[in-house]
Every structure is written in C-alpha cells, then in structure tokens.
N, C-alpha and C positions, 0 to 999 in steps of 0.2 A: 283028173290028174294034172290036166294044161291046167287049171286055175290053180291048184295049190303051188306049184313052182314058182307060177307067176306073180303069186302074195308072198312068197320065202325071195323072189328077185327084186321086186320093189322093197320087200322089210331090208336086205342085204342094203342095197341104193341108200336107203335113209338112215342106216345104221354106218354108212360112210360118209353121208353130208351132215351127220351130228358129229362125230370122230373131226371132219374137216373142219368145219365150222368151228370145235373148241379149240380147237390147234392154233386156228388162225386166231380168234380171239388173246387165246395165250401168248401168240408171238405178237400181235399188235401190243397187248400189254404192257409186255416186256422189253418192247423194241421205243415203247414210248418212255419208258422208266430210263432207258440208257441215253437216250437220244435228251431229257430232262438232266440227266447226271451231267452230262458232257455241257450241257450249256451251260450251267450254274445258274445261280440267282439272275431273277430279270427284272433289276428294279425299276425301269424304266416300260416296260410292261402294257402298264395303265393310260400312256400318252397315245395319243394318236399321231399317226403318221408327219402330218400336217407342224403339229408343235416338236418332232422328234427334228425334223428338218430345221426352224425355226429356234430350238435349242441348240443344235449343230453350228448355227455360220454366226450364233452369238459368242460361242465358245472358241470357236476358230478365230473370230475378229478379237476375244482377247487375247488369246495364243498370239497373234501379229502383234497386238500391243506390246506384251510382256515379252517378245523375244528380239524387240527392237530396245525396250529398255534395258535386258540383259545384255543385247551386245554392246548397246553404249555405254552402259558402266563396266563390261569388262572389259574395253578396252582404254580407257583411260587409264592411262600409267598412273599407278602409285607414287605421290610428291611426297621424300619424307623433308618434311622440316627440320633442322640443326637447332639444339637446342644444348648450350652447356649444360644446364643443371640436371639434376635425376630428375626432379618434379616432371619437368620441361619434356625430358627424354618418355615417362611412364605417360603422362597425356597426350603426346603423339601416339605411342603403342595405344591407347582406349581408342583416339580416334581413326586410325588407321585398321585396328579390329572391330570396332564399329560398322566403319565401311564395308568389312568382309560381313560380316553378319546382315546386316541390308541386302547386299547383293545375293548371298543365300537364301534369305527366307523370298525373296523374288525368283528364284529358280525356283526353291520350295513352291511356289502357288503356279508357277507355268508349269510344271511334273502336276501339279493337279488338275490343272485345264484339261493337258492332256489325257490326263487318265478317264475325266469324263467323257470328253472327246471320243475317247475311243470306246466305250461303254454304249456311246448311243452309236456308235457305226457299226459296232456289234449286234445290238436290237435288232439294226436298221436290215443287217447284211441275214440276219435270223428270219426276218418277216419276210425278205423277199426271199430264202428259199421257202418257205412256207405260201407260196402265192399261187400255186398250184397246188391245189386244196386232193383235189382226186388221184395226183400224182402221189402226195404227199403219204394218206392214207393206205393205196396200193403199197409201195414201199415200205411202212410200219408193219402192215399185214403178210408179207412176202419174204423179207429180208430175213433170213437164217444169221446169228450172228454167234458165234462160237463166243462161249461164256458163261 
C-alpha cells in the first residue's frame, strides 16, 4: 500500500512539472511575440555592434554638418532686389523661392539623418537590454502580462 501512493505521489509531481513546464513555455512564447510587436522592424539587426557605433558618429558628424549649414542659411536675411519691371519683379520671386526650396530640402535630409540616428540608438539601447541573456529569458518565462 506505501508503494502505490508513492507511484500516484511521484505521477501527481510529474503531472504538475508538464502542466508547469507548458505554461511556461506558452508564456515565454507569448511574452516574446509582444515584446517583438512593441519593438518593430529591426533593420539594422544584422550589424554588429562594432559598425552600429561606427554608423552612429558618421551620422552624428553629418547631423553637425548639416545643422551648421541650416543655421547659416537661415539666418541670412532675405535681400529683395528692386526691380521696376514685372519680368524683373517674377525672377526675384523664382529666386528668392528658390532659395526657400534649398534650404528645405536641407532640413529634408538633416530630418533624415536623424531618423537614422535614431534607429541605430534604438538597436543599440534594445541589445544592451538584452545583454543579460539569463535575466532576459527568466523574464519572458515569468512575466504574466494581461492581454
């Protein structure tokens, strides 16, 4: 009679580390599908740390470029030229909206500097919570998240 309990005590045991065991499974799963949702595309991914850094202070160094030429073209006062005739007066307006259009599509490409910019400090700030690798896993396996 002591041996059969004691084989219905161990089957109970092992019938709750499969029960645990899928749970967890299922919540690491799941917890890795959300935690993929929330970061979006990672297209920068494939780099290694090494060139993510290396990509960072080339893009930073144009970012100073281009935010030194925006300020000095915008801050140069606009010279309109006097011109009696209409001719005279519509090819000041082309060049003078010229001028706005240059200085636009230069913001246009410093807005994109940045955007990358901040796409690899995204990567960068993603890998280093990921750097604690066994931390990382407890957490996915652990975390209940209402949803």
């Amino acid at each position: 009679m002591a041996s059969g309990s004691g084989g219905g005590k161990g089957l109970l045991v092992l019938l709750l580390l499969v029960i645990a065991g899928s749970a967890g499974g299922y919540n690491y799963h799941r917890n890795l599908q959300v935690e993929r949702q929330e970061q979006g595309p990672r297209t920068l991914q494939k780099y290694s740390d090494a060139e993510l850094v290396t990509l960072a202070a080339a893009y930073q160094s144009e970012i100073d470029q281009f935010m030194e030429i925006v300020t000095t073209a915008s801050s140069k006062p606009v010279v309109v030229r006097g011109a009696a005739r209409m001719q005279g007066r519509v090819r000041e307006f082309e060049r003078i909206q010229q001028g706005g259009e240059q200085l636009r599509a230069l913001r246009g490409q410093l807005i994109d500097r940045e955007g990358k910019l901040a796409q690899i400090e995204k990567e960068q700030a993603i890998r280093a919570s990921h750097a604690n690798g066994l931390a990382l896993h407890m957490k996915r396996l652990l975390t209940i998240n209402a949803g």
